[in-house]
N, CA, C and O atoms as a GROMACS GRO file, in nm:
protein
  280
    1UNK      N    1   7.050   9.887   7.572
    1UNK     CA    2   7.000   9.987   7.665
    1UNK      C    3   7.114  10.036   7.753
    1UNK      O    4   7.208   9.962   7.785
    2UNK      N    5   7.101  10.183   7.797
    2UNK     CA    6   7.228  10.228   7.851
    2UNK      C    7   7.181  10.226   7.984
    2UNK      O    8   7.060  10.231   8.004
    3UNK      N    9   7.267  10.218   8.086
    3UNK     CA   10   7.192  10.219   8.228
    3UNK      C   11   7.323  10.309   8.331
    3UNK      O   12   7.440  10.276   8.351
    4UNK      N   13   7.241  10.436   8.382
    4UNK     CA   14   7.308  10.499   8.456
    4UNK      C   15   7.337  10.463   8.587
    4UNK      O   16   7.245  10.422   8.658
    5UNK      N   17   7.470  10.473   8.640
    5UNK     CA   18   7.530  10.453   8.766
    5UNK      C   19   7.589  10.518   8.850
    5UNK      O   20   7.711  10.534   8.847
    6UNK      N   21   7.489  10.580   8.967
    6UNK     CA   22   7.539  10.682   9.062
    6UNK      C   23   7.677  10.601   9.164
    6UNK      O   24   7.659  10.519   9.254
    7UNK      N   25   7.764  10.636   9.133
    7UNK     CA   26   7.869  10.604   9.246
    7UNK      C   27   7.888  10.691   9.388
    7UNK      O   28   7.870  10.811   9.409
    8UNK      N   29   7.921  10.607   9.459
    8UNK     CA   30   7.956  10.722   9.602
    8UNK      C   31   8.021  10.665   9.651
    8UNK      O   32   7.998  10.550   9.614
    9UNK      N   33   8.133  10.665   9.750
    9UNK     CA   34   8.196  10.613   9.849
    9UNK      C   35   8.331  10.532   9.802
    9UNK      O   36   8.410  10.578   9.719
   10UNK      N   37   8.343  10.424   9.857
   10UNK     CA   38   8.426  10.357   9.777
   10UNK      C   39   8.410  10.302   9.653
   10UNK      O   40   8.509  10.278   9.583
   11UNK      N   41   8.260  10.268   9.602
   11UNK     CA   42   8.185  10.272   9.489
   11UNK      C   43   8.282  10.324   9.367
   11UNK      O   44   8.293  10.285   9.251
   12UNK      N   45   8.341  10.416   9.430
   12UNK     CA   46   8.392  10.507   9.274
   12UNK      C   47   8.512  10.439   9.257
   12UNK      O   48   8.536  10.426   9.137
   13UNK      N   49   8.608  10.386   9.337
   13UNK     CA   50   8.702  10.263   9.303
   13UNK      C   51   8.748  10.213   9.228
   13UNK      O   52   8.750  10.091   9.249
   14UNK      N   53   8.813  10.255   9.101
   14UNK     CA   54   8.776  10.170   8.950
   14UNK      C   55   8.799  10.015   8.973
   14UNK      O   56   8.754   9.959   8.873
   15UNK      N   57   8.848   9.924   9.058
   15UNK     CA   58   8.824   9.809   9.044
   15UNK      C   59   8.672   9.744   9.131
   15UNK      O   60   8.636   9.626   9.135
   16UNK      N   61   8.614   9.846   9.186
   16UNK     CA   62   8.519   9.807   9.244
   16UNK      C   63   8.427   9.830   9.075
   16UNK      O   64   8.406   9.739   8.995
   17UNK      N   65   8.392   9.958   9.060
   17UNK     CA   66   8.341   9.951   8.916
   17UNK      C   67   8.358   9.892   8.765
   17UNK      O   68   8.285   9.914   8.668
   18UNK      N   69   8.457   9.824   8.772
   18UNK     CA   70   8.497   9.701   8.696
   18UNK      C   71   8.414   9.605   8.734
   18UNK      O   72   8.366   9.568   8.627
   19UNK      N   73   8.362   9.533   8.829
   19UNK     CA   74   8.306   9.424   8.897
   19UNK      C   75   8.188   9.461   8.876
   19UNK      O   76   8.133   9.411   8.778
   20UNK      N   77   8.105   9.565   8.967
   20UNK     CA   78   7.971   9.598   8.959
   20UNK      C   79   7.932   9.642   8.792
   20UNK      O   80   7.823   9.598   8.757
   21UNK      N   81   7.983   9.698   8.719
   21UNK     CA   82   7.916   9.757   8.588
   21UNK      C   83   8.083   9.733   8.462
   21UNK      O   84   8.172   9.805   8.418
   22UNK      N   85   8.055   9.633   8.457
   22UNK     CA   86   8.128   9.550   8.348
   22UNK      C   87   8.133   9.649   8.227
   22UNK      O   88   8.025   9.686   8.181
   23UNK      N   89   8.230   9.687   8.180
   23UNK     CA   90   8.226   9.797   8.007
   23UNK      C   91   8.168   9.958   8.024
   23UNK      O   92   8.114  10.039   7.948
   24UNK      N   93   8.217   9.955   8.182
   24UNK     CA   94   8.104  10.137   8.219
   24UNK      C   95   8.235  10.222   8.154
   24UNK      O   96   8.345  10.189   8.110
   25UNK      N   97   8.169  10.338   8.172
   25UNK     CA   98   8.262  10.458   8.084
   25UNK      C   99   8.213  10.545   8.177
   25UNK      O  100   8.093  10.546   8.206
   26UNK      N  101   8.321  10.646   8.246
   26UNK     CA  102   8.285  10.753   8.343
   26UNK      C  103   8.187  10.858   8.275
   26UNK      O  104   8.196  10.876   8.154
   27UNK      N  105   8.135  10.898   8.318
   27UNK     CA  106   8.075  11.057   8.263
   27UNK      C  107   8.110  11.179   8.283
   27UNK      O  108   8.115  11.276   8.208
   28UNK      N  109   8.148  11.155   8.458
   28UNK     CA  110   8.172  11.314   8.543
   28UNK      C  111   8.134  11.270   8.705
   28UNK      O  112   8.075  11.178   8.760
   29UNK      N  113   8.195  11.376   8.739
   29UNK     CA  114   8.119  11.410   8.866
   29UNK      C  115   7.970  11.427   8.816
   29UNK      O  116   7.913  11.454   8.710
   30UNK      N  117   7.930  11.394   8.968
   30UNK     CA  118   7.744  11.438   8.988
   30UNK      C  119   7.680  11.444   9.099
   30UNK      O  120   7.657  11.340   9.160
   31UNK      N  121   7.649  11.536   9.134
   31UNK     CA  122   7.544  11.547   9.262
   31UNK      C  123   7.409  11.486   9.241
   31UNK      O  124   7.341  11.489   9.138
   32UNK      N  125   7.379  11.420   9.382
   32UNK     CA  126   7.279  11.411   9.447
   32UNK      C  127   7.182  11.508   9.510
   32UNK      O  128   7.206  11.524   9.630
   33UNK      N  129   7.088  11.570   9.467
   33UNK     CA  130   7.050  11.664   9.575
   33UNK      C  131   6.973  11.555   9.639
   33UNK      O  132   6.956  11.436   9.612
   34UNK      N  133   6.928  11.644   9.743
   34UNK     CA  134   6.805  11.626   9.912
   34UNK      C  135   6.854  11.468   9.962
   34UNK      O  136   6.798  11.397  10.046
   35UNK      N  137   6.963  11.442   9.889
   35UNK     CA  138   7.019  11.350  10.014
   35UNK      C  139   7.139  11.375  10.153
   35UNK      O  140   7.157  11.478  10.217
   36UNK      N  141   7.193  11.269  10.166
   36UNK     CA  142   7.318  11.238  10.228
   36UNK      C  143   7.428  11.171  10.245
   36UNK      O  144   7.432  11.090  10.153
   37UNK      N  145   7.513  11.162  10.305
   37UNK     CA  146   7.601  11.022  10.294
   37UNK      C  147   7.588  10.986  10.486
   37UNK      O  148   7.602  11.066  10.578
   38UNK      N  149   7.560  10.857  10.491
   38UNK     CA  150   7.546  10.853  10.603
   38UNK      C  151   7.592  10.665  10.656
   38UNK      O  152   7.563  10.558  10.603
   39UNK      N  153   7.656  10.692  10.757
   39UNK     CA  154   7.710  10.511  10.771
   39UNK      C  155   7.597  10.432  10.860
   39UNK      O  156   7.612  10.454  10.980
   40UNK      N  157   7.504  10.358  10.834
   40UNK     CA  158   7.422  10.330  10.921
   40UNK      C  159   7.398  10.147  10.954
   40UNK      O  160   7.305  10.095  11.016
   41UNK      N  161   7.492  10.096  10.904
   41UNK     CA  162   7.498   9.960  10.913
   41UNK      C  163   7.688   9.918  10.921
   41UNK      O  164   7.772   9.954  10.839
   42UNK      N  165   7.706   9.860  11.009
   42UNK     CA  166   7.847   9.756  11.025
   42UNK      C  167   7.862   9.684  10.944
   42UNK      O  168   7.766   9.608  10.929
   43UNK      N  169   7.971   9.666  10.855
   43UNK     CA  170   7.992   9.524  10.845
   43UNK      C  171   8.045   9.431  10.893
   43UNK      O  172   8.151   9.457  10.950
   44UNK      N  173   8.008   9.315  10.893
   44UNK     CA  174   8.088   9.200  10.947
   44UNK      C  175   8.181   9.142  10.927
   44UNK      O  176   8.263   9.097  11.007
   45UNK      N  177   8.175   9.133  10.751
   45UNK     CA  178   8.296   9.104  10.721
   45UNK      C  179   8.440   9.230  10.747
   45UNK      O  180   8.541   9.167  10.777
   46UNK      N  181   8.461   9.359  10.742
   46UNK     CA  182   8.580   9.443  10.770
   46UNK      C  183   8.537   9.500  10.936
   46UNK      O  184   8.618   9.558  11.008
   47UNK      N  185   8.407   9.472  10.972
   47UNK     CA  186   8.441   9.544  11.066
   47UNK      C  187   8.427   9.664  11.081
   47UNK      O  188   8.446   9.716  11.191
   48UNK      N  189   8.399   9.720  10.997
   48UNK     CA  190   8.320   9.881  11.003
   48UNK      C  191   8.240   9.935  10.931
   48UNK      O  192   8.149   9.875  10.873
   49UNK      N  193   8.266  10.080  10.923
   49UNK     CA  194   8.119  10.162  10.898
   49UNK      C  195   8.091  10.072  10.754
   49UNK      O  196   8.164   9.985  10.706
   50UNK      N  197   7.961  10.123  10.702
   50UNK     CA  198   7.922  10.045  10.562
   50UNK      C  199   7.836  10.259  10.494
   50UNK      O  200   7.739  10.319  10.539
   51UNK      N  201   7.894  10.283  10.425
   51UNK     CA  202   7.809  10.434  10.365
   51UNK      C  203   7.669  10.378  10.301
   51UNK      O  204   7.661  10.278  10.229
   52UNK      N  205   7.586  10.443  10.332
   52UNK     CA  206   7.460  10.477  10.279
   52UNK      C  207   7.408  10.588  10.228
   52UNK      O  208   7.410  10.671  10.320
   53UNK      N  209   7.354  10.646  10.112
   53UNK     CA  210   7.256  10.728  10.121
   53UNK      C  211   7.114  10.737  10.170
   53UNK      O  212   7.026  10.673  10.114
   54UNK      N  213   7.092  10.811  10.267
   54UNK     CA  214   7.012  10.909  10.311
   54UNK      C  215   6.887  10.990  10.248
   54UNK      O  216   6.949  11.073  10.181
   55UNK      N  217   6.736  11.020  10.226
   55UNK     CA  218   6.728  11.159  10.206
   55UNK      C  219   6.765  11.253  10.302
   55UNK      O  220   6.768  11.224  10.422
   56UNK      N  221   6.801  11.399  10.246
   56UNK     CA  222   6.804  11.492  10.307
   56UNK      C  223   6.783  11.628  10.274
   56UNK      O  224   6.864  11.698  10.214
   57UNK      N  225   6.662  11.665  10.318
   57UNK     CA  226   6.618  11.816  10.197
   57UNK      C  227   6.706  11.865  10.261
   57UNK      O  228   6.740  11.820  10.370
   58UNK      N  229   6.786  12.015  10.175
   58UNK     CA  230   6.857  12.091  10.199
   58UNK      C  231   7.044  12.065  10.175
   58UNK      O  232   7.134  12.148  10.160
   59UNK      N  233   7.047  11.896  10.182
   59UNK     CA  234   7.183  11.852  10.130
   59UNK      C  235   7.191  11.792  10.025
   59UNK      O  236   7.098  11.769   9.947
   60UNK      N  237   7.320  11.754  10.013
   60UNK     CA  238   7.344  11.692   9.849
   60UNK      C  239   7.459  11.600   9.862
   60UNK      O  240   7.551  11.636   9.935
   61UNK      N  241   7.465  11.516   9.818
   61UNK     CA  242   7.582  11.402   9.788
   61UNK      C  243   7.660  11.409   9.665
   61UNK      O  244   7.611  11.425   9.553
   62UNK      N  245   7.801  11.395   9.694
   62UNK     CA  246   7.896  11.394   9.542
   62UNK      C  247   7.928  11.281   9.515
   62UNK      O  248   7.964  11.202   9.602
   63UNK      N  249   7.920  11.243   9.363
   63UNK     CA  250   8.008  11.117   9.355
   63UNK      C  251   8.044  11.107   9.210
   63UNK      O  252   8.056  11.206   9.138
   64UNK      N  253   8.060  10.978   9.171
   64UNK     CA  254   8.049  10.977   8.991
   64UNK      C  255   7.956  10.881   8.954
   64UNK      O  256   7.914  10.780   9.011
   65UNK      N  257   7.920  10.957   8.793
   65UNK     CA  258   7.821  10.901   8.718
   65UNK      C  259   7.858  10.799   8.642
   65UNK      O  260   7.981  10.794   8.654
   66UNK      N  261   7.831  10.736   8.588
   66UNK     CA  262   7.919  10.611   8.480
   66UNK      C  263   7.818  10.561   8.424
   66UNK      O  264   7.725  10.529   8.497
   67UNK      N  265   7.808  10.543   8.297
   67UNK     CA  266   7.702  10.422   8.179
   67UNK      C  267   7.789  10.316   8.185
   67UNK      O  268   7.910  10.302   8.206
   68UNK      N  269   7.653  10.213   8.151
   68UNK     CA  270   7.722  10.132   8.156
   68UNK      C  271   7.584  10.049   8.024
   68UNK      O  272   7.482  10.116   8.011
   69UNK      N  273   7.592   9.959   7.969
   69UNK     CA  274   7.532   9.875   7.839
   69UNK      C  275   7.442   9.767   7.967
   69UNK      O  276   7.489   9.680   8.040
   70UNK      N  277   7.340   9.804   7.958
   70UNK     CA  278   7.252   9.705   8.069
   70UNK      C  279   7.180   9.622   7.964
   70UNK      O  280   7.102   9.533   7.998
   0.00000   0.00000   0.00000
């Protein structure tokens, strides 16, 4: 089974996406519509912002898509 993976933020990272989705293969860019990108939690461990998506009618979020063999 193939399983799609919206990236955003530092997410798109290729060694972060090595870790999270083991054997993924990029696709492209891809929007999000009626969301956002928005920082709404600290972390503890670095010490700062942490990104979240949001909804948000009227906006859209960019990031990349990637399969990955789930």
């Amino acid at each position: 089974m193939q399983v799609l993976y919206f990236a955003y933020a530092s997410n798109m990272a290729e060694g972060v996406m090595t870790r999270l989705c083991p054997g993924h293969r990029f696709l492209g860019a891809a929007e999000l519509p009626g969301h956002r990108l928005a920082f709404t939690r600290r972390s503890i461990r670095t010490d700062s912002g942490v990104a979240d998506i949001v909804r948000a009618p009227g906006q859209s979020v960019w990031g990349a898509l990637y399969a990955a063999s789930g």
